[in-house]
CHARMM internal coordinates of N, CA and C (Angstrom, degrees):
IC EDIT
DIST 1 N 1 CA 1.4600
DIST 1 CA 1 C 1.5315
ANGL 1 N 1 CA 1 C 108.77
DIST 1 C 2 N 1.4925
ANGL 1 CA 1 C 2 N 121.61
DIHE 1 N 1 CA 1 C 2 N 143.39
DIST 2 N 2 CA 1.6380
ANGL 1 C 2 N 2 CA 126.86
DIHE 1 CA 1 C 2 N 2 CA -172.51
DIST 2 CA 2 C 1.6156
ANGL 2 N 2 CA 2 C 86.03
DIHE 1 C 2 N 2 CA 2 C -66.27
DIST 2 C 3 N 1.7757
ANGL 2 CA 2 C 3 N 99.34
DIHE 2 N 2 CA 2 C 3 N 145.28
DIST 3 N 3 CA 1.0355
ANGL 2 C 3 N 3 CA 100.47
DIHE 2 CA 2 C 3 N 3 CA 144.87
DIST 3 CA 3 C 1.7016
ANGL 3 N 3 CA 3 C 138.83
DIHE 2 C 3 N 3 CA 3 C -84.12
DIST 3 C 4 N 1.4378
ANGL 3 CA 3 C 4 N 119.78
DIHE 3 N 3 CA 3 C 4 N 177.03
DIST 4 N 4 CA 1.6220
ANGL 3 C 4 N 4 CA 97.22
DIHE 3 CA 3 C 4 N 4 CA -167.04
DIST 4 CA 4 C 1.5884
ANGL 4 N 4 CA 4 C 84.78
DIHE 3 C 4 N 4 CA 4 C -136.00
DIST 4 C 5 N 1.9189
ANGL 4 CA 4 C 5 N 91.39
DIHE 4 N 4 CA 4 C 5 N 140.72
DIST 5 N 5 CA 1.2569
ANGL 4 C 5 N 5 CA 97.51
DIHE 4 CA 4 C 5 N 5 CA -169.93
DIST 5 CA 5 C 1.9830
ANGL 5 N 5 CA 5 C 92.67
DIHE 4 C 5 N 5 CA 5 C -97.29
DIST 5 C 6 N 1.8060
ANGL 5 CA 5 C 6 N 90.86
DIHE 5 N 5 CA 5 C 6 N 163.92
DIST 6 N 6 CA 1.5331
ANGL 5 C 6 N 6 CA 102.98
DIHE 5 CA 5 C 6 N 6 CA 171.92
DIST 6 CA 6 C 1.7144
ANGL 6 N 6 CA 6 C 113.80
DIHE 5 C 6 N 6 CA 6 C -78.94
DIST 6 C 7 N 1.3132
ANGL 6 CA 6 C 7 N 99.27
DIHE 6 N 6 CA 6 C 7 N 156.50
DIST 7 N 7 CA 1.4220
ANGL 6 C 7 N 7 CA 110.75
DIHE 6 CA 6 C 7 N 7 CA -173.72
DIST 7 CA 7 C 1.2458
ANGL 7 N 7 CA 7 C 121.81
DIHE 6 C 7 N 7 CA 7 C 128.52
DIST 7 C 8 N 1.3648
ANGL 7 CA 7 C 8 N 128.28
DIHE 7 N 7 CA 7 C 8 N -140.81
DIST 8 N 8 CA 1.6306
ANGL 7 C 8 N 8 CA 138.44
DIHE 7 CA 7 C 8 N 8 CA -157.38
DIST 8 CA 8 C 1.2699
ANGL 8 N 8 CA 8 C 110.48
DIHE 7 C 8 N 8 CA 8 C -109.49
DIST 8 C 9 N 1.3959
ANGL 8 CA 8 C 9 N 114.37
DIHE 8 N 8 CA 8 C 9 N 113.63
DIST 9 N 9 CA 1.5565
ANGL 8 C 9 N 9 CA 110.43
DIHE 8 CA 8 C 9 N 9 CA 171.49
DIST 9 CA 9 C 1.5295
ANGL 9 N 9 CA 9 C 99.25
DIHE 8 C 9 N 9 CA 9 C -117.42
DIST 9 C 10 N 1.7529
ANGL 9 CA 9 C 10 N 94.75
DIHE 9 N 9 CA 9 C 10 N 176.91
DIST 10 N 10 CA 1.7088
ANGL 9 C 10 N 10 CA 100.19
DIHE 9 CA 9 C 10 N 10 CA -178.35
DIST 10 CA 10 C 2.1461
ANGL 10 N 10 CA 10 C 85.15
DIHE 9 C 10 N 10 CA 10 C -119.71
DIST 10 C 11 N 1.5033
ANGL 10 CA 10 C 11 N 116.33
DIHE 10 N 10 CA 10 C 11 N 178.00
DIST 11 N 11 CA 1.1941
ANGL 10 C 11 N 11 CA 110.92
DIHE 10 CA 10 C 11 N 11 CA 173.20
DIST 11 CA 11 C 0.9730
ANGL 11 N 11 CA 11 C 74.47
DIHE 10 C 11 N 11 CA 11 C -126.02
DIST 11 C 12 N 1.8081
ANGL 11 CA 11 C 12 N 114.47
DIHE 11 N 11 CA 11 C 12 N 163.35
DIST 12 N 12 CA 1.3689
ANGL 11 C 12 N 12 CA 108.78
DIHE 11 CA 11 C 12 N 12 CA 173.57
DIST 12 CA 12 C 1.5866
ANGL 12 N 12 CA 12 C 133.41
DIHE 11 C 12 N 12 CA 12 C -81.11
DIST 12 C 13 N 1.5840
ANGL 12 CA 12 C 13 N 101.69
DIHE 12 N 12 CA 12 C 13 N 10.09
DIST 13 N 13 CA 1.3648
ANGL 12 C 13 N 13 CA 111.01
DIHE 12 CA 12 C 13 N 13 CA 179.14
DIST 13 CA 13 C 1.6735
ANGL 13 N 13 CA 13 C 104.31
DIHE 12 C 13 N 13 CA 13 C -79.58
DIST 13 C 14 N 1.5894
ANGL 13 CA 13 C 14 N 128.77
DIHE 13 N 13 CA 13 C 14 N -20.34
DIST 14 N 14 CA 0.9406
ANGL 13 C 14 N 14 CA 140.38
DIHE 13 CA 13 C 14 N 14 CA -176.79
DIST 14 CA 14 C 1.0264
ANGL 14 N 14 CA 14 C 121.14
DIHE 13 C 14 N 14 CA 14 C 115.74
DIST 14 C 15 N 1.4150
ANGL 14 CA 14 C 15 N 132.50
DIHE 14 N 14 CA 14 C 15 N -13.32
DIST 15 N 15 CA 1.6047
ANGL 14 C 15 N 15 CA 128.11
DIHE 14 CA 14 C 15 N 15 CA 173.15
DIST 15 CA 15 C 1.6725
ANGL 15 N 15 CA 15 C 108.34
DIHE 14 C 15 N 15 CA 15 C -59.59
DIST 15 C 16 N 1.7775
ANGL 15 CA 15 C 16 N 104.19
DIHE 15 N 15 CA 15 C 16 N 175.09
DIST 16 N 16 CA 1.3035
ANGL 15 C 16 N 16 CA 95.38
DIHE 15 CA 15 C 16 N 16 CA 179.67
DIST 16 CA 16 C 1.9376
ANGL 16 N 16 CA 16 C 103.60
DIHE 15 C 16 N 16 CA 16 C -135.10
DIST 16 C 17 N 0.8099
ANGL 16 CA 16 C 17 N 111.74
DIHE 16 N 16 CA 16 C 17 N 146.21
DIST 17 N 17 CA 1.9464
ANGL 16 C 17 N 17 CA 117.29
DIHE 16 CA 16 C 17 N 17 CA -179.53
DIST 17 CA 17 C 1.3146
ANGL 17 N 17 CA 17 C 102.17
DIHE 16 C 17 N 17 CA 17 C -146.52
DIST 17 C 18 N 1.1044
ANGL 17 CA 17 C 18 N 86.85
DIHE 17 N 17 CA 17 C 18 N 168.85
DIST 18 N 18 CA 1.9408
ANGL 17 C 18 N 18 CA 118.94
DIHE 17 CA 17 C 18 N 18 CA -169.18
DIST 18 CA 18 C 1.1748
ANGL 18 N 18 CA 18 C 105.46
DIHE 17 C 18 N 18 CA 18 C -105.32
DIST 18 C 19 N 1.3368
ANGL 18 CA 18 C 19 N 134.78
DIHE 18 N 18 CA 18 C 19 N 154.69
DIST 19 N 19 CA 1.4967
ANGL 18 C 19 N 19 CA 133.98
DIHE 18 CA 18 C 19 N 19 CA 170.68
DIST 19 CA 19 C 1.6324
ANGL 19 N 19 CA 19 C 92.87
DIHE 18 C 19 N 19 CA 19 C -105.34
DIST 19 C 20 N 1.1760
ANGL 19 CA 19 C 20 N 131.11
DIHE 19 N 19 CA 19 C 20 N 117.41
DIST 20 N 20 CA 1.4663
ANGL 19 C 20 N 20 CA 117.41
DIHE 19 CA 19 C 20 N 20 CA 177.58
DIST 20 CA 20 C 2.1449
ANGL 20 N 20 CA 20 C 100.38
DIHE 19 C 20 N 20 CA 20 C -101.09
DIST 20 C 21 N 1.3270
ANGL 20 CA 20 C 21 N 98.52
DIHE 20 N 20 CA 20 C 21 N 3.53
DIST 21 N 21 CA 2.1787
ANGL 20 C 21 N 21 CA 91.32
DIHE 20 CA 20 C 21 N 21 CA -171.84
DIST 21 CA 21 C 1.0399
ANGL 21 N 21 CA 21 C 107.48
DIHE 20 C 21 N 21 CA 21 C 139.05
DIST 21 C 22 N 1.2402
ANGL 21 CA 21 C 22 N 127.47
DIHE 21 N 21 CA 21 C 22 N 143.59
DIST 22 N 22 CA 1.1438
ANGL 21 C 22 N 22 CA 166.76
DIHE 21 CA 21 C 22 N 22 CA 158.43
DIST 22 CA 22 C 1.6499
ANGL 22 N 22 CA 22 C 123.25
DIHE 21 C 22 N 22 CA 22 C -56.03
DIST 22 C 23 N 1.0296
ANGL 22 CA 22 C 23 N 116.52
DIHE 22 N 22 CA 22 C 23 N 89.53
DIST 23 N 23 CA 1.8160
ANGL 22 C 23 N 23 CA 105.07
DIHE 22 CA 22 C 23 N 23 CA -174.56
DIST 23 CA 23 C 1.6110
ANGL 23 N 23 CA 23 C 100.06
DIHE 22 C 23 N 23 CA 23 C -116.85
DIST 23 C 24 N 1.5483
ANGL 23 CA 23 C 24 N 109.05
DIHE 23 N 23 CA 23 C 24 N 173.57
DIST 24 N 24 CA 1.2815
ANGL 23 C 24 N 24 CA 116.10
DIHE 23 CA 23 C 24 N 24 CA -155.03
DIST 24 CA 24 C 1.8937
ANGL 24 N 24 CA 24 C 95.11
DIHE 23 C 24 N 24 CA 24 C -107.89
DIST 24 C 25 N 1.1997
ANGL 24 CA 24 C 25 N 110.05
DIHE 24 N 24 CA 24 C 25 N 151.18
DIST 25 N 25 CA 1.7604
ANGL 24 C 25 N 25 CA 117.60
DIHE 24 CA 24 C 25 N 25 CA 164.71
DIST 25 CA 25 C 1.4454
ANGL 25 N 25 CA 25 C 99.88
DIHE 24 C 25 N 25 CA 25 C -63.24
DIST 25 C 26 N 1.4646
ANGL 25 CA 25 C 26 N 129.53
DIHE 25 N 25 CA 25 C 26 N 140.64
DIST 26 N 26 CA 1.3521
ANGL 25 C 26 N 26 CA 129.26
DIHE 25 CA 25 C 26 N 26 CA -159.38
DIST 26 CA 26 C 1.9437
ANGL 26 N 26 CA 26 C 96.91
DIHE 25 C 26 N 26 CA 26 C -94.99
DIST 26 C 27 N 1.6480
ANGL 26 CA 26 C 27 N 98.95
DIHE 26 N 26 CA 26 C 27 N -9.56
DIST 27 N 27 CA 1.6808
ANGL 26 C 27 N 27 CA 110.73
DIHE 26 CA 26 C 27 N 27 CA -168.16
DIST 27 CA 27 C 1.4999
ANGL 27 N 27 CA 27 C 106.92
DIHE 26 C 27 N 27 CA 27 C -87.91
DIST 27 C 28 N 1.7935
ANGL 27 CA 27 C 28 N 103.32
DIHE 27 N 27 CA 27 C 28 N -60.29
DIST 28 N 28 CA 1.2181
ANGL 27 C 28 N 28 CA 119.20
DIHE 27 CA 27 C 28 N 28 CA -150.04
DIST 28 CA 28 C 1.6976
ANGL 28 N 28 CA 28 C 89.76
DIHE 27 C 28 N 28 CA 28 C -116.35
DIST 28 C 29 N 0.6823
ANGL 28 CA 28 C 29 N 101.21
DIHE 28 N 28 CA 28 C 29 N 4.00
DIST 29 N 29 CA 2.3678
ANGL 28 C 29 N 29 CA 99.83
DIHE 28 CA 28 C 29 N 29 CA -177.42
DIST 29 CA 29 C 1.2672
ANGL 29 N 29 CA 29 C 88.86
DIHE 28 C 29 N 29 CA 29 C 48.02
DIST 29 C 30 N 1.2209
ANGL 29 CA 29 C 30 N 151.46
DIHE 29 N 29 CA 29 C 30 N 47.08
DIST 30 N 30 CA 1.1131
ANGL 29 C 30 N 30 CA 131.75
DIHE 29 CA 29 C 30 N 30 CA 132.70
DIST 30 CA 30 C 1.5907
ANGL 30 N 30 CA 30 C 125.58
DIHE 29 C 30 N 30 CA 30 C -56.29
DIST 30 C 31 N 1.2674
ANGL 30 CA 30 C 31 N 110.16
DIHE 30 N 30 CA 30 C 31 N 152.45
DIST 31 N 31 CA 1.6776
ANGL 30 C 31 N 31 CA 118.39
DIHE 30 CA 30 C 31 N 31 CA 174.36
DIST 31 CA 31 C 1.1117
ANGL 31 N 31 CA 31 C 127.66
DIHE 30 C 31 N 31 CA 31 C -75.47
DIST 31 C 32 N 1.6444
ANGL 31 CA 31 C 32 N 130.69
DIHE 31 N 31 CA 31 C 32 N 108.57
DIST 32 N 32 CA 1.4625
ANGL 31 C 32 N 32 CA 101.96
DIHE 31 CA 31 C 32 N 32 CA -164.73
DIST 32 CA 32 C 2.1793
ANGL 32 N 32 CA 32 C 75.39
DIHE 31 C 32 N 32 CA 32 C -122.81
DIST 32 C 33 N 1.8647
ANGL 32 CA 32 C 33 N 90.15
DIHE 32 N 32 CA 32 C 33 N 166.73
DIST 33 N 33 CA 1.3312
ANGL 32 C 33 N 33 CA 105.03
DIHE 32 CA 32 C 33 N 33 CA -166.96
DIST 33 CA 33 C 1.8403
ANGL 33 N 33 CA 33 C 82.13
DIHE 32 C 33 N 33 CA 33 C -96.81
DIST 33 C 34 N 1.6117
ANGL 33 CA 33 C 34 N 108.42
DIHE 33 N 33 CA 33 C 34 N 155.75
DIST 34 N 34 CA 1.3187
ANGL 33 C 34 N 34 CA 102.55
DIHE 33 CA 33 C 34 N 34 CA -178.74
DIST 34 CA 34 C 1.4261
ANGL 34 N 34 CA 34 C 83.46
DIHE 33 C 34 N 34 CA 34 C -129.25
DIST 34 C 35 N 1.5921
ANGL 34 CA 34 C 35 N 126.99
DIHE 34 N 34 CA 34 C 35 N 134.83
DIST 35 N 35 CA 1.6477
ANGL 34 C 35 N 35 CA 128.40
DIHE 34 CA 34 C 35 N 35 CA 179.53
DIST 35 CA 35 C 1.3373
ANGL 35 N 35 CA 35 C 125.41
DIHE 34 C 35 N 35 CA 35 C -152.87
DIST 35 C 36 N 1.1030
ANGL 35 CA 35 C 36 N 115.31
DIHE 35 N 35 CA 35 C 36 N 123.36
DIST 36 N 36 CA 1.5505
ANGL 35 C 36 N 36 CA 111.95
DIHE 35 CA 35 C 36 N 36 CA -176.10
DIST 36 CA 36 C 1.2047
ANGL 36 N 36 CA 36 C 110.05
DIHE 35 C 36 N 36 CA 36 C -80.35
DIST 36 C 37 N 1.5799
ANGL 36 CA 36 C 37 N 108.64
DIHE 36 N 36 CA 36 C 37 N 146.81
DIST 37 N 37 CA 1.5565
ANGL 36 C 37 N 37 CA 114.54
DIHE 36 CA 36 C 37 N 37 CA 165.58
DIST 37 CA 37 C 1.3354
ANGL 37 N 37 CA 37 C 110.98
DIHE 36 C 37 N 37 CA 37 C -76.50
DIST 37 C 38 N 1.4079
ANGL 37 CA 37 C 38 N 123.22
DIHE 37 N 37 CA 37 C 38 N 154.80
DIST 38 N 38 CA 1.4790
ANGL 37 C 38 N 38 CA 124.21
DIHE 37 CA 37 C 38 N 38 CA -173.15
DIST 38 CA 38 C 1.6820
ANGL 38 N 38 CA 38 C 96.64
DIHE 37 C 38 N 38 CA 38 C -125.66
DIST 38 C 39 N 1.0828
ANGL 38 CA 38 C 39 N 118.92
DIHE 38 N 38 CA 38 C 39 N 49.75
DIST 39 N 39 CA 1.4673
ANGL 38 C 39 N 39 CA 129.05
DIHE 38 CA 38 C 39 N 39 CA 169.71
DIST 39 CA 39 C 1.8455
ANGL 39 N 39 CA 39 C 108.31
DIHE 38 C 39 N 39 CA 39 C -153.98
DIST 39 C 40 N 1.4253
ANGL 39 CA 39 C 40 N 101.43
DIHE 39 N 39 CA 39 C 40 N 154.02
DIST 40 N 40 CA 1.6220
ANGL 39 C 40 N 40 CA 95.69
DIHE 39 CA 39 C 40 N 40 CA -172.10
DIST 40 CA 40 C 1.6580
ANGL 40 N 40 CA 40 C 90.15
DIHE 39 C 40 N 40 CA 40 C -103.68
DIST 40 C 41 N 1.7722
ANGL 40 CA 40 C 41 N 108.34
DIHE 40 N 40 CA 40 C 41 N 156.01
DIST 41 N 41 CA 1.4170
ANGL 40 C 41 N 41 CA 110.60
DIHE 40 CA 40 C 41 N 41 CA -175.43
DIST 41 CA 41 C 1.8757
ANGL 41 N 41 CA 41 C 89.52
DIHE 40 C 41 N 41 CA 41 C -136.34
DIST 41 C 42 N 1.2652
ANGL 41 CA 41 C 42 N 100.65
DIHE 41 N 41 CA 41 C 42 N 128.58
DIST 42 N 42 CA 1.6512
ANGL 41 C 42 N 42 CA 100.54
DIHE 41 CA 41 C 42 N 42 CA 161.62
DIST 42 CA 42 C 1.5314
ANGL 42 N 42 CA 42 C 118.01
DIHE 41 C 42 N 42 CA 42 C -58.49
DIST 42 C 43 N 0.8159
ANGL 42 CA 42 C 43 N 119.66
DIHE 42 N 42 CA 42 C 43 N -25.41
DIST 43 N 43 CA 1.6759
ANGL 42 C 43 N 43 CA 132.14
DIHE 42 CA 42 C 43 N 43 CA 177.51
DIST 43 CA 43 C 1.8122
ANGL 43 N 43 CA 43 C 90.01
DIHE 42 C 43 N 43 CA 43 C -67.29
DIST 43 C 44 N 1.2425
ANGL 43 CA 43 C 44 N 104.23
DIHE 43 N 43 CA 43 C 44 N -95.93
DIST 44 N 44 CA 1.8118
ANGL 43 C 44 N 44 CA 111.13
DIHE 43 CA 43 C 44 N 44 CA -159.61
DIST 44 CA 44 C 1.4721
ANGL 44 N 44 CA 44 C 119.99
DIHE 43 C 44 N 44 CA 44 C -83.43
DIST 44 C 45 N 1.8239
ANGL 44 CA 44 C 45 N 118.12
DIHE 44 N 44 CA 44 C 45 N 9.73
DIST 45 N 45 CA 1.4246
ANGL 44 C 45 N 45 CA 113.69
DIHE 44 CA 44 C 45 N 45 CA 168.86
DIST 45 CA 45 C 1.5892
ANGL 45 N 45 CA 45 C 96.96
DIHE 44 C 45 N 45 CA 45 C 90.50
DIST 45 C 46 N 1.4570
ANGL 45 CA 45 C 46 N 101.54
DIHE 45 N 45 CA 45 C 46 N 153.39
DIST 46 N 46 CA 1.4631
ANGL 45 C 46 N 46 CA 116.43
DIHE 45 CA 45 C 46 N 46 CA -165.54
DIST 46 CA 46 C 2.0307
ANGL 46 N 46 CA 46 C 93.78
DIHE 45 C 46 N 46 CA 46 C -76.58
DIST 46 C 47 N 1.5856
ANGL 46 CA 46 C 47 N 101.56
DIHE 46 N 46 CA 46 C 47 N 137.69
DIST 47 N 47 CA 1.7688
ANGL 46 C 47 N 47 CA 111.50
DIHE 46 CA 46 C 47 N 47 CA 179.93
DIST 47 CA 47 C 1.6084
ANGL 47 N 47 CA 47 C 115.84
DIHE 46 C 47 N 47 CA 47 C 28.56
DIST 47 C 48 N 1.4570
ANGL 47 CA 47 C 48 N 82.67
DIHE 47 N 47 CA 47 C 48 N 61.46
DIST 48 N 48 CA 2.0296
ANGL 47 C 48 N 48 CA 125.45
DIHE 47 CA 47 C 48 N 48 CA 144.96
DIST 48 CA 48 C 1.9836
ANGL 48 N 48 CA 48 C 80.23
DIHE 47 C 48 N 48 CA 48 C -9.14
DIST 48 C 49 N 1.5253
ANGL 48 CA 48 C 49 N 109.70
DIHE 48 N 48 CA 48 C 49 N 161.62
DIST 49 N 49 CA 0.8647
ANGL 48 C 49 N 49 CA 125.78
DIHE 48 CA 48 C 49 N 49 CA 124.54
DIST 49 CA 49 C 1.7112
ANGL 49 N 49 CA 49 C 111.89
DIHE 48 C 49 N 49 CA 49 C -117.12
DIST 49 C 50 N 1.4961
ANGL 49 CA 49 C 50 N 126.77
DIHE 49 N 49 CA 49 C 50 N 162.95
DIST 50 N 50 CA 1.1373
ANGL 49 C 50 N 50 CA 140.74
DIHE 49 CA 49 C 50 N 50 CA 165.53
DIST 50 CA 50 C 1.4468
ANGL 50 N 50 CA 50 C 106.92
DIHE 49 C 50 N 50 CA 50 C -137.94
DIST 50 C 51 N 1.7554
ANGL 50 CA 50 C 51 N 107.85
DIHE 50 N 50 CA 50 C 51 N 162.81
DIST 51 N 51 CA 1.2856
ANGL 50 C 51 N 51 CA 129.85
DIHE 50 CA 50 C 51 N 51 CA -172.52
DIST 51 CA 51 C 1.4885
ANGL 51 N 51 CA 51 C 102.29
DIHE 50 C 51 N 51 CA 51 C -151.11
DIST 51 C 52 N 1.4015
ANGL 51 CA 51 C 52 N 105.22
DIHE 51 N 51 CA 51 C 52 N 114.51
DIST 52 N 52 CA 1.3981
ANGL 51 C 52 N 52 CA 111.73
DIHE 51 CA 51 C 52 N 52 CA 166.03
DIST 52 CA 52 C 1.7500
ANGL 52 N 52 CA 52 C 122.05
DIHE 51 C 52 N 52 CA 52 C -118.85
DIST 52 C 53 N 1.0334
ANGL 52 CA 52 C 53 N 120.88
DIHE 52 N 52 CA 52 C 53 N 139.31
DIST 53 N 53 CA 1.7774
ANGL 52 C 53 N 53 CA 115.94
DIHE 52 CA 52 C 53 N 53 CA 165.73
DIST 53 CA 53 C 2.2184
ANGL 53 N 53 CA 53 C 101.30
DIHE 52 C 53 N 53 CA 53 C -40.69
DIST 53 C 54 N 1.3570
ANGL 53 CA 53 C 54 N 90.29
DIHE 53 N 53 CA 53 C 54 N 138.94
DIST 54 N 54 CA 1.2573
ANGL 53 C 54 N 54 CA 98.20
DIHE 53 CA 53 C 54 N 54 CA 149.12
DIST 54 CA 54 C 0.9835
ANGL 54 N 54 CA 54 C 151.49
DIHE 53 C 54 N 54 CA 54 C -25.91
DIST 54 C 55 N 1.3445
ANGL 54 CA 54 C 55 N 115.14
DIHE 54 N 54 CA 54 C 55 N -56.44
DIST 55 N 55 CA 1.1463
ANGL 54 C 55 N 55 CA 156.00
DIHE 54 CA 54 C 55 N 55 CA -147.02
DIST 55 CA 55 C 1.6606
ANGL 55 N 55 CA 55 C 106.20
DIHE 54 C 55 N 55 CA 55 C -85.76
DIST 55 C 56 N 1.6055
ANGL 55 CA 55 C 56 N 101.22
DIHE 55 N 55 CA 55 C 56 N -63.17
DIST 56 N 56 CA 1.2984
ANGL 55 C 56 N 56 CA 119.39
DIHE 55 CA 55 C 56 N 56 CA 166.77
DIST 56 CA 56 C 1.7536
ANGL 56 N 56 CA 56 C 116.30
DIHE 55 C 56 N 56 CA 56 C -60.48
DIST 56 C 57 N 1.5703
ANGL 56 CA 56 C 57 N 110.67
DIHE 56 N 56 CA 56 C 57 N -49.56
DIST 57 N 57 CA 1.0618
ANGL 56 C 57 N 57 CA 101.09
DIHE 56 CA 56 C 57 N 57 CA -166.49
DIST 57 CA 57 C 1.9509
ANGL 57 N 57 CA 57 C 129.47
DIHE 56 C 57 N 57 CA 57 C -69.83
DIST 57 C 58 N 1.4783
ANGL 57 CA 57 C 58 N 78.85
DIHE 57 N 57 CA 57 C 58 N -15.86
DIST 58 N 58 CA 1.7468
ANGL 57 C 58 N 58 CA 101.12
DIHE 57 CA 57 C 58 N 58 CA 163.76
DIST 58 CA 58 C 1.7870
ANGL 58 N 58 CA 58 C 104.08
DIHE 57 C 58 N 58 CA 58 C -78.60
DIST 58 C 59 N 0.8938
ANGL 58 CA 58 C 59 N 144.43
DIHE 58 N 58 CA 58 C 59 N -43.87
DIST 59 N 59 CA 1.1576
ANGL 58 C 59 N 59 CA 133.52
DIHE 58 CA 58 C 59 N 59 CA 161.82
DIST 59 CA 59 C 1.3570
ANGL 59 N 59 CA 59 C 154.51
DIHE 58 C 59 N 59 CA 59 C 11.18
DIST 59 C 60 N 1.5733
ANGL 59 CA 59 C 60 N 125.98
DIHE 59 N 59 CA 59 C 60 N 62.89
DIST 60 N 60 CA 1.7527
ANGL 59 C 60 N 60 CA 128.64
DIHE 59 CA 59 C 60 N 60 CA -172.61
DIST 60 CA 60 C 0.9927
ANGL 60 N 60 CA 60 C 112.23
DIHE 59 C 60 N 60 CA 60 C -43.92
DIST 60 C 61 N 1.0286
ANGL 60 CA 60 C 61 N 112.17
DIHE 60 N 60 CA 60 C 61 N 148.30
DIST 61 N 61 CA 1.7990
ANGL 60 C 61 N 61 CA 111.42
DIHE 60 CA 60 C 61 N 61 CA 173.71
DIST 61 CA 61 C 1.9237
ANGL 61 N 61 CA 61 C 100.82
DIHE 60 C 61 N 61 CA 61 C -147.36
DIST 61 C 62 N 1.5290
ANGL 61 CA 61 C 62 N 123.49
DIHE 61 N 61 CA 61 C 62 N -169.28
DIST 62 N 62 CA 1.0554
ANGL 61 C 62 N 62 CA 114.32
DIHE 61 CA 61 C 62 N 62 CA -168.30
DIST 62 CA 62 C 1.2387
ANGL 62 N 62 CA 62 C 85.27
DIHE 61 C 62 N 62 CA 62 C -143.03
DIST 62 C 63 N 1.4187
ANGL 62 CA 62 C 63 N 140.20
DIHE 62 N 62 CA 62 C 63 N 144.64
DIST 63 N 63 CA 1.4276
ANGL 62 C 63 N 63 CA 149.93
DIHE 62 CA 62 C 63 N 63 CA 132.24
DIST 63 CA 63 C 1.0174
ANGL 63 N 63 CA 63 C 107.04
DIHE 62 C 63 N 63 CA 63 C -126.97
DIST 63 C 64 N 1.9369
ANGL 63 CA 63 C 64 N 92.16
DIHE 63 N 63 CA 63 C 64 N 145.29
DIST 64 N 64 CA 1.7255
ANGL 63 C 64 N 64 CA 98.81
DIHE 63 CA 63 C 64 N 64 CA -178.66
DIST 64 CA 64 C 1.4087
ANGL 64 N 64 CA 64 C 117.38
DIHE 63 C 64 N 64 CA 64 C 59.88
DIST 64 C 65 N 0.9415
ANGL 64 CA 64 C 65 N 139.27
DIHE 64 N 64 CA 64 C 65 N 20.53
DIST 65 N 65 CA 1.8161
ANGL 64 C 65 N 65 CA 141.45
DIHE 64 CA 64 C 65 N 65 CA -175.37
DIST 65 CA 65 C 1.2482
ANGL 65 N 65 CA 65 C 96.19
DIHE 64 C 65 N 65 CA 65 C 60.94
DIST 65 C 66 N 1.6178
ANGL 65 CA 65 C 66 N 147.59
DIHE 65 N 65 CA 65 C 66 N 32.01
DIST 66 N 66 CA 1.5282
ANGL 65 C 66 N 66 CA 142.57
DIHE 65 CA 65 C 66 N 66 CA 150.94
DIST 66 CA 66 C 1.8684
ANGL 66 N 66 CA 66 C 108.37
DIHE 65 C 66 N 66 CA 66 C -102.20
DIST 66 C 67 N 0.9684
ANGL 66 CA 66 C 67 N 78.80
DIHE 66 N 66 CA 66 C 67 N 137.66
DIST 67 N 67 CA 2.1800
ANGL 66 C 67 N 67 CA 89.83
DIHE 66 CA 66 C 67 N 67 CA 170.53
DIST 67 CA 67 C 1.2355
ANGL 67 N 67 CA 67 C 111.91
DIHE 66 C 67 N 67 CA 67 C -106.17
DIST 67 C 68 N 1.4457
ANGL 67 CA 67 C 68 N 87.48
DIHE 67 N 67 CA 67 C 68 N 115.33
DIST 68 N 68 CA 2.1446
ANGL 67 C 68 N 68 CA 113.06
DIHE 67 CA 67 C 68 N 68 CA 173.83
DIST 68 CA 68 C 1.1177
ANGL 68 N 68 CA 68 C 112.96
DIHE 67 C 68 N 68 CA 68 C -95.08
DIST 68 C 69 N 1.5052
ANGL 68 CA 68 C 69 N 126.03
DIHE 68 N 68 CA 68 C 69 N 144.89
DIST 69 N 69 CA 1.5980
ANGL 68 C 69 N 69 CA 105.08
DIHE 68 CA 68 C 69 N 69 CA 145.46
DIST 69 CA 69 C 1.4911
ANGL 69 N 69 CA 69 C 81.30
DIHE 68 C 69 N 69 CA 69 C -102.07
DIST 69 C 70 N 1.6552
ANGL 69 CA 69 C 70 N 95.97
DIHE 69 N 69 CA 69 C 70 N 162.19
DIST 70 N 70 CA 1.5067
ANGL 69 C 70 N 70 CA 125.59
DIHE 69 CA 69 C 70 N 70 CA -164.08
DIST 70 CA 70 C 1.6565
ANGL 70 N 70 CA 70 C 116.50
DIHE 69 C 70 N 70 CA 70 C -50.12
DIST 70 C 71 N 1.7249
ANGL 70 CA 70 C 71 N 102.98
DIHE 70 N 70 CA 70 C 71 N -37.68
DIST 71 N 71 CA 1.7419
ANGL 70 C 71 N 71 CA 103.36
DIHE 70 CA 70 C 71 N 71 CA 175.52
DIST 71 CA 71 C 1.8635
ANGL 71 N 71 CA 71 C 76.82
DIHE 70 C 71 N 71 CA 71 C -131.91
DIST 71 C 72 N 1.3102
ANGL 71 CA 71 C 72 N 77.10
DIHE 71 N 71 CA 71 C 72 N 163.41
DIST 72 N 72 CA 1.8522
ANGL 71 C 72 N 72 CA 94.24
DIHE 71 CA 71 C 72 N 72 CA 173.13
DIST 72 CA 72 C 1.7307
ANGL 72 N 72 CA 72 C 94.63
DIHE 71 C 72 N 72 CA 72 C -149.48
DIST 72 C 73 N 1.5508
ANGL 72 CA 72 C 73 N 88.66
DIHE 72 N 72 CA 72 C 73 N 151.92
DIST 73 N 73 CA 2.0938
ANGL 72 C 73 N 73 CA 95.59
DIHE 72 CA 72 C 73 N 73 CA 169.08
DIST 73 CA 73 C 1.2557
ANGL 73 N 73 CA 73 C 129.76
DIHE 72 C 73 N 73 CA 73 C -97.22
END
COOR INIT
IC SEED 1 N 1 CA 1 C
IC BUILD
């Protein structure tokens, strides 16, 4: 699996986050991406953190007949 470097991604919806590291599932050692949002949301508090599997967060997808992966740098 690619590794993923730290820093600035875009999602392709247009928001923007940070990759701050990589930590492991404490069950399955899976890889999960750990990333702050770099926008404030009344919902989840100003620079969200999120955690996704690897797996997913490397992930192509298609909208509109264009191919994303989910954040790009």
């Amino acid at each position: 699996m690619p590794k993923i470097k730290l820093g600035k991604y875009e999602h392709y919806r247009g928001k923007r986050y940070e990759v701050i590291g990589i930590a492991r599932n404490g069950e399955t050692l899976e890889e999960i991406v750990i990333y702050r949002a770099l926008y404030d949301s009344k919902e989840l508090g100003d620079n969200a953190l999120w955690a996704r599997p690897k797996k997913i967060f490397l992930e192509e997808l298609i909208v509109n007949e264009k191919e994303f992966q989910g954040l790009s740098s």
